[in-house]
N, C-alpha and C positions, 0 to 999 in steps of 0.2 A: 384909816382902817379899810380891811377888804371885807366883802362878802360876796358870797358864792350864793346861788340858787340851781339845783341841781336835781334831776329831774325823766323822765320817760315823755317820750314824743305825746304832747299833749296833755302832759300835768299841771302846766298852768306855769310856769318858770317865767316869761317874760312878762304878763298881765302880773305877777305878784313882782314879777323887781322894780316895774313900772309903779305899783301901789306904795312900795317901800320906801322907793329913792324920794317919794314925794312927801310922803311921812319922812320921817327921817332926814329929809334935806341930803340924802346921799347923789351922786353923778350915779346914773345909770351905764352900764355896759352892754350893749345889746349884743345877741346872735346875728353875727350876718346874713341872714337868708336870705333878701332882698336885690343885694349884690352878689352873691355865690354864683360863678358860672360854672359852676359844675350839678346842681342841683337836678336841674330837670333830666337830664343824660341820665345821672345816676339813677335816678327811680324809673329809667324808660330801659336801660340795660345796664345792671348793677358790676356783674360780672365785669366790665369791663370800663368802667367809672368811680368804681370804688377805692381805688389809688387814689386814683387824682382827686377824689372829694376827699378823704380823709387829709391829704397831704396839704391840701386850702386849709383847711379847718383847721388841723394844727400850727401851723403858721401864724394864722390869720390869731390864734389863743394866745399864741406864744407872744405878739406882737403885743398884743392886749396885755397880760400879765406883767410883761416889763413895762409897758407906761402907765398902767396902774402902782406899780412901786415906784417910780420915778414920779409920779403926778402929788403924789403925798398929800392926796384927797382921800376923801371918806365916798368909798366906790362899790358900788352892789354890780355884781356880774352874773348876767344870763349864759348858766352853763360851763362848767370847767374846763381846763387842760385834760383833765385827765377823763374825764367820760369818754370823749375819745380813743384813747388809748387801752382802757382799761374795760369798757364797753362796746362802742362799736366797731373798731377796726379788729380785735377778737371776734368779736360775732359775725362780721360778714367772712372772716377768714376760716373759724367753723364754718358757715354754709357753704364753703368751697366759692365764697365767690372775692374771694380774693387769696391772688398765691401765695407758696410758702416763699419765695424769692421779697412778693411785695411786702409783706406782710414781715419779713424778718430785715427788712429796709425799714420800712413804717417804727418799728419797736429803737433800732437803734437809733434813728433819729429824736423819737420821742424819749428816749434813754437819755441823750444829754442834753433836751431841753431844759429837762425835769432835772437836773445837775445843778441848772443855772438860774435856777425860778423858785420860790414860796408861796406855801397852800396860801389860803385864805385865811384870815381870823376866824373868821366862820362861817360853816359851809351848812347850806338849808337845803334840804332833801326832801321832796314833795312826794311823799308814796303812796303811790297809786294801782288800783285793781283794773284789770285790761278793758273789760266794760266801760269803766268813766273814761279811760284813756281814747277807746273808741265812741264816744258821745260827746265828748271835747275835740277829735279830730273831725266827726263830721262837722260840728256845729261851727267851725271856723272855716271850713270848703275849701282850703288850699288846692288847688288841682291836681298839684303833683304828691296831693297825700294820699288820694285815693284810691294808689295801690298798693298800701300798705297793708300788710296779712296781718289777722289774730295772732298767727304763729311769731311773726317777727318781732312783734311787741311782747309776745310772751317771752321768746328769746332774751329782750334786751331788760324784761322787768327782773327775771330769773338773773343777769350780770349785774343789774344793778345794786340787788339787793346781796350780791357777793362781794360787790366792791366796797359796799356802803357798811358791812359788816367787819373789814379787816380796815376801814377808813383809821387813818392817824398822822393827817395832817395838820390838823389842827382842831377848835370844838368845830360838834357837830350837834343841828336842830334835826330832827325828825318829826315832818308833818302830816301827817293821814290826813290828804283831798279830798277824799269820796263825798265825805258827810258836809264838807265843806265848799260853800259858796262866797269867797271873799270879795266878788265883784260884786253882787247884788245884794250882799248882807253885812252892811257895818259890824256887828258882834263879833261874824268869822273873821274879819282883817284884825279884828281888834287882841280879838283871841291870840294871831299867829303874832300882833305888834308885842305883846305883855311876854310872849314867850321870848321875843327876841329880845326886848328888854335885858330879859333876865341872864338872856348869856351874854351879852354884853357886858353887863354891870358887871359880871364875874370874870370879865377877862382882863381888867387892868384892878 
């Protein structure tokens, strides 16, 4: 089985795939960030790293998703194929910071990835209001986050919440984080465990 955890820069995606795979006894799939050489460039001059970040990151998914179906393990994944595609390499191409050349390269590439590959069983959507997304990005201090604008994240919450509404890939959880403290509160993991249960149970 696959799942997805899917998510806004700092809704909590990898501390809850990391809670689940361990409930659950699933492999975890993490986000590369650690290794990404593209990362810090990008957030230091976007305009002109934003290819090359996005075009890692799709790759880097694309690889993931076919050894996850070839693994034919029970696999929880931080972050999709398609947030990518369908969130941020649109939104940095709206803000003009990446061109219409890159940007209609980026699409057909991502065109016949998505040819070759399957959603998730089910995909868990962590939604989030721009305040906790910024009270979780300071609280973790990454240093290359903290040039991230209000505006940017409002950008990508506004994509998100457009993707996640024509979503039909497969089922999808919807979880409101705000009120929710799954690290420090057994009830709230337990809360999102009982909901996942439940679409599990309903999908075979």
């Amino acid at each position: 089985m696959h799942v997805a955890v899917a998510g806004n820069i700092g809704a909590g995606k990898t501390t809850l795939t990391k809670l689940l795979a361990k409930h659950f006894n699933w492999e975890p799939q993490l986000e590369d960030v650690v290794d990404n050489p593209y990362l810090d460039d990008f957030y230091n001059q976007m305009e002109r790293w934003s290819f090359n970040l996005q075009v890692y990151f799709l790759n880097s998914r694309f690889r993931q998703v076919l050894q996850i179906r070839q693994s034919g393990k029970d696999i929880i994944q931080d972050r999709t194929i398609y947030e990518d595609a369908h969130i941020f390499a649109p939104n940095l191409h709206a803000m003009g910071l990446m061109t219409n050349r890159d940007f209609e390269n980026y699409r057909s590439l991502f065109d016949l990835m998505e040819s070759l590959v399957q959603g998730p069983d089910l995909l868990i959507y962590l939604r989030s209001t721009i305040p906790n997304l910024v009270s979780q990005i300071h609280k973790r201090g990454r240093d290359y986050e903290n040039s991230i604008s209000i505006d940017y994240l409002s950008r990508l919450n506004e994509r998100y919440e457009a993707w996640i509404h024509g979503y039909d890939k497969g089922k999808l959880l919807i979880i409101d984080v705000d009120n929710l403290d799954f690290v420090a509160n057994p009830e709230d993991l337990g809360f999102i465990i009982n909901k996942i249960d439940a679409e599990i149970n309903g999908l075979f």
